[in-house]
N, C-alpha and C positions, 0 to 999 in steps of 0.2 A: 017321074021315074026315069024319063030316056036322059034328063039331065044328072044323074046320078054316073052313067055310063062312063062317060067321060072324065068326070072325075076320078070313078074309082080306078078306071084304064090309066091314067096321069099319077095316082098315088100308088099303084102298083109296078109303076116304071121308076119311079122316085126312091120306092124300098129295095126294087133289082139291083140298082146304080148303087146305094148302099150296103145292100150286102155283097156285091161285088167287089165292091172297095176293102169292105173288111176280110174277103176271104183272101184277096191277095196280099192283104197288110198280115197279114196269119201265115203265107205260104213263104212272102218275103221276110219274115222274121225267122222261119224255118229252116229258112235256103242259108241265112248268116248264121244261124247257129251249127247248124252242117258245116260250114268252109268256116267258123273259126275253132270248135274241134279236131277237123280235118289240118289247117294251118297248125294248129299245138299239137298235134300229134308227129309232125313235119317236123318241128322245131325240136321236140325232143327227142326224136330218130338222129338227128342234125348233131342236137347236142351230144348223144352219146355216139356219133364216130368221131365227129370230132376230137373229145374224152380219150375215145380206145387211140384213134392217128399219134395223138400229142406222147402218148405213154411208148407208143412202140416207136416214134423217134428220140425219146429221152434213151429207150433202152439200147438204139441201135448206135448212139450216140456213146452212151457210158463204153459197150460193147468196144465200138472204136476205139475210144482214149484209151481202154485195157489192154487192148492189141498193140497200139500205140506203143504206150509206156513196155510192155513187153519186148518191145522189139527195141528197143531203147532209143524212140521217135518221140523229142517233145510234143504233143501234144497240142501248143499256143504258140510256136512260131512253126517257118516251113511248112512242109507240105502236108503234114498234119493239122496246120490250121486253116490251108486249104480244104483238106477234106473235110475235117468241119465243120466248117462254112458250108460250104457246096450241099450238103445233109442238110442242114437247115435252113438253104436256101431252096432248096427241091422241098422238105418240108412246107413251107411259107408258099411256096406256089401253088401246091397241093391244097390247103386251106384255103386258098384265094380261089382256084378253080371250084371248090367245091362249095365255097358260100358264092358263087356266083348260079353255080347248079340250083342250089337251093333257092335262091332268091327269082330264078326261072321258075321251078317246082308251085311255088308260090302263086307268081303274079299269073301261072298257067291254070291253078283252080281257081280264079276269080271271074266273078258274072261278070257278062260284057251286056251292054245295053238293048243290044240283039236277042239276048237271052232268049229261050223258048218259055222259061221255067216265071220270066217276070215283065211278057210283053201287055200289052194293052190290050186285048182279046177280048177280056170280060165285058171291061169299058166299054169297048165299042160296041158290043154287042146288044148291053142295056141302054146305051146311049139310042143307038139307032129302033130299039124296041120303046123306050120313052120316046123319041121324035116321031114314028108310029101312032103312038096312043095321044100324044099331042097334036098332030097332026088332024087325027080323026076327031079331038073331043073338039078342036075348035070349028071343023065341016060341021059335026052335029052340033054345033052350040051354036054356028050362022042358018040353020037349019030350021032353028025356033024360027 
């Protein structure tokens, strides 16, 4: 019976280690499905200013050319197509600062290997409770 000790102390450190392993294969499955909801949620907040920017510079643009032509300012040469330009180069930069934002927004909800939410804890925990019980069933097994 004292040889049974051992054993069952060693196969109950064997199934810790295991269900260790799967509760965090469960919490890491969790933690992605979080941050890529959270990412398409980003992406489509993203997508629709981007959508609303693109329209209020078409209209500030037509706006322009009306003014323009009103005032009897070609439109595509001189300083009319300086200005523009200049609108939809201020546009373009606008875009470019703000997918850069986003692509920050991004890489900033992403787990870093530090994580609190995906370190080794468990592991080590049953690891050093098996080495424990390992430890002692081989004393009581040189014991016999």
């Amino acid at each position: 019976m004292a040889q049974l000790v051992p054993v069952a102390s060693l196969l109950t450190g064997v199934v810790g280690l295991v269900g260790a392993q799967k509760q965090a294969q469960a919490q890491r499955r969790q933690q992605e499905d979080l941050q890529a909801n959270r990412e398409a949620q980003l992406r489509l907040a993203n997508e629709e200013s981007t959508r609303q920017r693109r329209a209020v510079l078409a209209r500030t643009i037509a706006s322009t050319r009306a003014r323009l032509a009103a005032g009897g300012v070609p439109a595509d040469e001189g300083s009319g197509a300086a200005l523009l330009s200049s609108l939809e180069d201020e546009g373009q930069m606008r875009e470019a600062a703000d997918d850069r934002q986003f692509a920050l927004r991004i890489a900033a909800g992403r787990r870093s290997l530090l994580d609190e939410q995906l370190n080794l804890t468990p592991f080590i925990r049953v690891g050093s409770q098996l080495a424990t019980g390992f430890s002692s069933s081989f004393r009581s097994l040189l014991n016999l």
